[in-house]
C-alpha positions in Angstrom: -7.9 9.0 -2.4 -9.1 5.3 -1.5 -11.3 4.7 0.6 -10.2 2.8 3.9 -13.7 0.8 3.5 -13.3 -0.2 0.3 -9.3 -1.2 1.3 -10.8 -3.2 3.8 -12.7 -5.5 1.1 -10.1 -5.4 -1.9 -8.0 -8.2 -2.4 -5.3 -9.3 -5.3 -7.0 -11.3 -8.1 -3.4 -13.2 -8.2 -3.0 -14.4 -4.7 -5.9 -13.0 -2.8 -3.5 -11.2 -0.3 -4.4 -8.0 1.2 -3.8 -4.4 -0.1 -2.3 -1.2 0.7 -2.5 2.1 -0.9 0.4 4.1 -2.2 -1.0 7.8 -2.2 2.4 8.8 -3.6 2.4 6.4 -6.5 -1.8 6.3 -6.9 -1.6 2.4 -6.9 -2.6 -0.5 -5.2 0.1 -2.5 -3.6 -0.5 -6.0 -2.8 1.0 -7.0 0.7 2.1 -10.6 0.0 3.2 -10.5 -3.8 4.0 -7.1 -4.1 1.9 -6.6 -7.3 1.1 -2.6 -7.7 -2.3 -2.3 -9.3 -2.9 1.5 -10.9 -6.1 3.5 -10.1 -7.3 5.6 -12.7 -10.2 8.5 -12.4 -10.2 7.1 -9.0 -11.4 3.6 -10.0 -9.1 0.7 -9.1 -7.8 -1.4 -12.0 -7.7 -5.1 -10.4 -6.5 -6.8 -13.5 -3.7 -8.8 -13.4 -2.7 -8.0 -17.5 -2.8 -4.7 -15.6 -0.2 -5.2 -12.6 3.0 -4.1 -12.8 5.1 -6.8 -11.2 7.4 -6.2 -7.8 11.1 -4.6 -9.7 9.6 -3.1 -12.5 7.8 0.3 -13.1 6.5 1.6 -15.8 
C-alpha cells in the first residue's frame, strides 16, 4: 500500500502529471500519459526505461 502522502508529492518523470495508485495492479499510473510505473518491495520504481507504456502489459 502507498501512501496517500507520498501520492500527494509523486509525479511522472516523463510529463510531470499527477499519479494514481492501482492497488489491484501494484503500480503507479500516471493520470495525463497513462504510463504505469511498478512498485517493488513497496518502493516505487519512477524510471521511465521502467514504465510500461498505455496498451501494453507486461
Amino acid at each position: 500500500m502507498i501512501e496517500k502522502d507520498l501520492l500527494d508529492i509523486l509525479a511522472c518523470p516523463v510529463c510531470r502529471g499527477g499519479i494514481r495508485y492501482d492497488a489491484p495492479e501494484e503500480k503507479l499510473t500516471c493520470v495525463s500519459c497513462g504510463r504505469r510505473y511498478p512498485i517493488r518491495d513497496d518502493i516505487p520504481v519512477m524510471l521511465e526505461e521502467e514504465a510500461e507504456l498505455p496498451g501494453r502489459s507486461t
